[in-house]
C-alpha positions as CSV (number, residue, x, y, z in Angstrom):
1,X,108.2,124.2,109.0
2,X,106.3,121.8,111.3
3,X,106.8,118.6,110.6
4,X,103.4,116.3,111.6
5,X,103.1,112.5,110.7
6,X,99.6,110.9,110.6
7,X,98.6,106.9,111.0
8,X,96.4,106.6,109.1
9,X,94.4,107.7,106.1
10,X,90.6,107.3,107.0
11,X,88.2,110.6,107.1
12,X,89.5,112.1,110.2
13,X,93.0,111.2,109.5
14,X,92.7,112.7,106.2
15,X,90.9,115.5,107.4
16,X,93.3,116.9,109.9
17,X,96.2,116.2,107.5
18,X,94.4,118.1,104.7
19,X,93.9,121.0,107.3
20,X,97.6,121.1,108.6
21,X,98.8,120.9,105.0
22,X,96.5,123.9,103.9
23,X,98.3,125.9,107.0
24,X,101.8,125.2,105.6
25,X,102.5,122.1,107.4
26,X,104.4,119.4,106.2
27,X,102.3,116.1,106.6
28,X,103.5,112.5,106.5
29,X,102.3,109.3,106.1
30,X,102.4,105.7,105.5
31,X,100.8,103.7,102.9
32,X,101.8,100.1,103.4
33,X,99.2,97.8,103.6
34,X,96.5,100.7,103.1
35,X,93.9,100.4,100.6
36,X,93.3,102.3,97.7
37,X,91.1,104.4,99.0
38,X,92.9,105.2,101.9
39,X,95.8,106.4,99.3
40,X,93.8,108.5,97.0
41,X,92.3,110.3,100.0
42,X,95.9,110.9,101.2
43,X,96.7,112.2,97.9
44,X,94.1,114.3,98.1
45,X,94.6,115.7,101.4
46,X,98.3,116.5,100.1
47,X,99.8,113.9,102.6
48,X,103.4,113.2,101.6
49,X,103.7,109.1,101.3
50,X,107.0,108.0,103.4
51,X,108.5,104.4,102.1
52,X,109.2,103.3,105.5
53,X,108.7,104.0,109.4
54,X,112.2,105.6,109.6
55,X,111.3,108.0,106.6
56,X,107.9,108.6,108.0
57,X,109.4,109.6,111.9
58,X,112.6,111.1,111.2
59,X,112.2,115.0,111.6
60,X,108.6,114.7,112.8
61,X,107.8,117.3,115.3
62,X,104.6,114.8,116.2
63,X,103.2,111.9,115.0
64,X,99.1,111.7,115.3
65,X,97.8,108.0,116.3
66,X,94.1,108.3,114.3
67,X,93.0,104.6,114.1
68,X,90.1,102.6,114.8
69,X,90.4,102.2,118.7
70,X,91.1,98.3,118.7
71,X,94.5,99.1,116.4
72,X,95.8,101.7,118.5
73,X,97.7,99.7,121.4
74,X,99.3,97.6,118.2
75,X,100.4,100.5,116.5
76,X,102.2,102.1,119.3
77,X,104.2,98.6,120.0
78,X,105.2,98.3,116.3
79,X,106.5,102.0,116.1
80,X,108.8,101.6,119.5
81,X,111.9,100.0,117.7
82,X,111.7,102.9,115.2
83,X,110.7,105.5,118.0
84,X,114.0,104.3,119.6
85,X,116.3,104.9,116.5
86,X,116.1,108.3,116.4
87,X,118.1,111.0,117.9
88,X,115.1,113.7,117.8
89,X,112.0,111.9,118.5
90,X,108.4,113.3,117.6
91,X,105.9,114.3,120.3
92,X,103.8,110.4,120.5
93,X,100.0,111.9,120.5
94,X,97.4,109.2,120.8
95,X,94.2,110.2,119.1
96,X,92.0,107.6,119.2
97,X,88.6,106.5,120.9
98,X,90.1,104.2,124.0
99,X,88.8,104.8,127.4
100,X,91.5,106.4,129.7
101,X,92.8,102.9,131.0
102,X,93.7,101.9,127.5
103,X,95.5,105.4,127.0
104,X,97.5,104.9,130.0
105,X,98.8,101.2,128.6
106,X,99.7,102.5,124.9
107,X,101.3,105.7,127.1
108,X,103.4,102.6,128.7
109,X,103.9,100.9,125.7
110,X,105.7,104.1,124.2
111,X,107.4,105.0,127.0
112,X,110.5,103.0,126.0
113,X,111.6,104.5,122.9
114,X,111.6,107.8,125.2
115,X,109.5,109.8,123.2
116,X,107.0,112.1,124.9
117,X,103.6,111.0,124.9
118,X,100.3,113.2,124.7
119,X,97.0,111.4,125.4
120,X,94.2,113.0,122.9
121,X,90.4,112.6,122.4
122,X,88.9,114.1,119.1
123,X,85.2,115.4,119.3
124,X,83.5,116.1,116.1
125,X,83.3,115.0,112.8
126,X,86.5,115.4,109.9
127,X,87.7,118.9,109.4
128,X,85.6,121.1,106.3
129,X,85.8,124.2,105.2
130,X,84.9,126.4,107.9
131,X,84.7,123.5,110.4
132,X,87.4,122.1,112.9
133,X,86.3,118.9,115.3
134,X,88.0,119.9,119.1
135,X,90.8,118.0,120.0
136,X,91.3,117.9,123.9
137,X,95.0,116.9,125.0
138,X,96.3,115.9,128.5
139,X,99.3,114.7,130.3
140,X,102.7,116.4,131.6
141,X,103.8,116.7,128.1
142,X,100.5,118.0,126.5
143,X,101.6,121.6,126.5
144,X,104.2,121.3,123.7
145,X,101.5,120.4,121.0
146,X,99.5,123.4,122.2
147,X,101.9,124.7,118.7
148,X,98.9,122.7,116.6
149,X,96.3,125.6,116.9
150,X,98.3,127.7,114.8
151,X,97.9,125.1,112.0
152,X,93.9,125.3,111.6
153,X,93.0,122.9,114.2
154,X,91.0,124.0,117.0
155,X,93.2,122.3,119.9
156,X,92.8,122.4,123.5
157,X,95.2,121.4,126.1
158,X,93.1,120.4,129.3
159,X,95.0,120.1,133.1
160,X,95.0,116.6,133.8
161,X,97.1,113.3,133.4
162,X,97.2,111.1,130.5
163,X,93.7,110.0,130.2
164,X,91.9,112.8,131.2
165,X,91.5,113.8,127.5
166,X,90.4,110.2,126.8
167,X,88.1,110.5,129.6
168,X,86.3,114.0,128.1
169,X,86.0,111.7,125.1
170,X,84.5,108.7,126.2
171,X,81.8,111.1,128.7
172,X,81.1,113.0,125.6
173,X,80.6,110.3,123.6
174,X,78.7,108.2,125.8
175,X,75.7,111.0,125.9
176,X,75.5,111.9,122.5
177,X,76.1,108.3,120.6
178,X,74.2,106.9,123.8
179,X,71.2,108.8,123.3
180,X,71.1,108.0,119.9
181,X,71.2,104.0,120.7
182,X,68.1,104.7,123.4
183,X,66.0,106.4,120.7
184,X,66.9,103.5,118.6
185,X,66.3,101.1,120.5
186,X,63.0,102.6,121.3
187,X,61.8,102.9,117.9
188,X,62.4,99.1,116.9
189,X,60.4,98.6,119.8
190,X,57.6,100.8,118.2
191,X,57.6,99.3,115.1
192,X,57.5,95.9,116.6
193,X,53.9,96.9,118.1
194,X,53.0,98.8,115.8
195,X,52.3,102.2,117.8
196,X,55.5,103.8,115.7
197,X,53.1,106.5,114.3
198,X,51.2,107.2,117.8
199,X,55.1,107.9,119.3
200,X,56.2,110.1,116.5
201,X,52.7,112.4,116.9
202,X,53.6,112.5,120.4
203,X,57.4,113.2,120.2
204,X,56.4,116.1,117.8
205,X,53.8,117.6,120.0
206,X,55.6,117.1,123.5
207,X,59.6,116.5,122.4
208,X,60.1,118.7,118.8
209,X,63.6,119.4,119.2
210,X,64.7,116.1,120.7
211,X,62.8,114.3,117.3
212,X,64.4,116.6,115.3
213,X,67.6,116.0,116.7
214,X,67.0,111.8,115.8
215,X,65.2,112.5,112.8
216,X,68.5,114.0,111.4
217,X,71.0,112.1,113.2
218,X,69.9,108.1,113.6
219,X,70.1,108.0,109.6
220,X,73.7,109.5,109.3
221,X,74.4,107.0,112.3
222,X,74.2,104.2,109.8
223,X,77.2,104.0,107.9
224,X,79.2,104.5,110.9
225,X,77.8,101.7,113.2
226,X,80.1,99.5,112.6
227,X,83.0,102.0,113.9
228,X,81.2,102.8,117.0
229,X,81.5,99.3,118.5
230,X,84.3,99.2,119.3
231,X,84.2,103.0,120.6
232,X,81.3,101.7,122.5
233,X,83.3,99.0,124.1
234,X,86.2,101.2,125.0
235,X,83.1,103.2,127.0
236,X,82.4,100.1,128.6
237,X,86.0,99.4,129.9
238,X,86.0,103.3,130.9
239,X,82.6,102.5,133.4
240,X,84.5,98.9,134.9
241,X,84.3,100.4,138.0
242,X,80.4,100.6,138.1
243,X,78.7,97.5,136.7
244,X,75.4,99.1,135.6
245,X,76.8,101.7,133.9
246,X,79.6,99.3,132.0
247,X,77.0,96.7,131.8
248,X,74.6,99.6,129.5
249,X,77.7,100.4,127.2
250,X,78.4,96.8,126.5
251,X,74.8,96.6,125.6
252,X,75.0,99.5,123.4
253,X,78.0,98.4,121.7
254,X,76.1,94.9,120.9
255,X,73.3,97.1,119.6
256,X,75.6,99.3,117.0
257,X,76.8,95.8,115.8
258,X,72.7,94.8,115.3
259,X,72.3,98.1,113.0
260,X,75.6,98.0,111.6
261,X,74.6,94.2,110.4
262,X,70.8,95.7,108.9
263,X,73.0,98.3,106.9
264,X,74.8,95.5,105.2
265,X,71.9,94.2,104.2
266,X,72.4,90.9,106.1
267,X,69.3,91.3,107.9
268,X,66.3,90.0,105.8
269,X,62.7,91.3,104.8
270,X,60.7,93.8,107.2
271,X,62.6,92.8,110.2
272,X,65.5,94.4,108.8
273,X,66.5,97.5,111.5
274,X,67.4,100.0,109.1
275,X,63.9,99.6,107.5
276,X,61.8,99.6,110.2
277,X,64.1,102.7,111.7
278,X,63.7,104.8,108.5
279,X,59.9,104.0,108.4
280,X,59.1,104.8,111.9
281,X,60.9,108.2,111.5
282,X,59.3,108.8,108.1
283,X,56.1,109.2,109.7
284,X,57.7,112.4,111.0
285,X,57.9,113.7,107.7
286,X,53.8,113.0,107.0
């Protein structure tokens, strides 16, 4: 039986250890410090709680990094010791949201335990019924977890060193979730000047599909702003080497913060972002 530990428990960690588990995989993982939600949706996703590090390592045929990006780098220093224990070490495989340059320093940061370490990028939402997200892997040692397709996860080993696959993600990632902050950012603007209802008439007669495409996807951004901040940051550090284009990520990233604020409600009256957002696009719905 494949062994696979998972830190940690949020949706996507949850959902890939939910989907391994339903292919007959084992699945670890640790609950220390983790809230109760984070435990019940372990439960849930038949993920084994391990008491300690050693318990949740020893045997593993991998161990799956899914964190918020800022926690990843941390994670991988606080496993080394552990890491360096054990005779058979599991396959390291970094699956967070960091631009390529922060893969390569947690891929230094493992390297002295000696465990082999696979740089991954995740693009999709949490496994469903039906539904896999594509995880892209990269780097000399990526071909051994090439196994993980035969467990329900639609996994692609890419040729390319450790941070290619971070690369796909952060290119990926920067269209789609920054397309979404330009429409955003366009729509407060309407609504400031009140020509919202002129732009939607004109998006639906000259630009259906790409309204439809915001119309659906800017209110399911919500909840998730405040995740993509730091993801948008990570972008950021990917694009150092051009200022414009690292200069426009940072700026997104400050803009995700600005909606993920209006969410919580800490944004007052009709200024609010989340209001005026929903109201401009309601006027699609007229």
């Amino acid at each position: 039986m494949t062994v696979v530990a998972i830190i940690a428990q949020g949706m996507m960690g949850a959902g890939v250890g939910r989907r391994l588990h339903e292919n007959g995989a084992e699945v670890r993982t640790l609950l220390s410090g983790r809230s109760a939600k984070s435990a019940e949706r372990a439960r849930a996703a038949g993920m084994q709680p391990a008491a300690d590090q050693q318990a949740l390592l020893a045997g593993a045929d991998f161990f799956l990094s899914i964190l918020p990006p800022s926690e990843a780098e941390a994670l991988a220093r606080q496993l080394v010791p552990t890491l360096k224990t054990l005779d058979r070490k599991p396959v390291y495989v970094d699956c967070n949201a960091v631009s390529p340059q922060t893969a390569i320093h947690i891929a230094k940061a493992v390297a002295p335990s000696g465990a082999d370490f696979v740089d991954a990028g995740i693009i999709g939402g949490p496994p469903r019924p039906g539904y896999s997200p594509t995880i892209y892997a990269s780097g000399p040692t990526a071909g051994q977890t090439a196994v993980l397709r035969d467990w329900g996860i639609d996994w692609r080993v890419i040729d390319g060193p450790i941070g290619a696959a971070s690369a796909l993600k952060m290119s990926y990632a920067g269209i789609t979730k920054g397309t979404t902050a330009i429409a955003c950012a366009m729509l407060l603007g309407a609504a400031r000047f009140g020509c919202g209802e002129a732009l939607i008439a004109e998006l639906t007669e000259s630009q259906p599909e790409m309204l439809a495409r915001f119309g659906q996807g800017i209110p399911r951004m919500y909840d998730k702003a405040y995740r993509w901040v730091a993801e948008m940051q990570e972008i950021s550090d990917f694009l150092e080497q051009n200022p414009p284009s690292h200069d426009i990520y940072a700026a997104v990233a400050r803009l995700y913060e600005y909606i993920a604020t209006a969410y919580d409600e800490k944004q007052p009256g009709p200024d609010n972002a989340i209001k005026a957002l929903d109201r401009v696009l309601g006027y699609a719905k007229r």
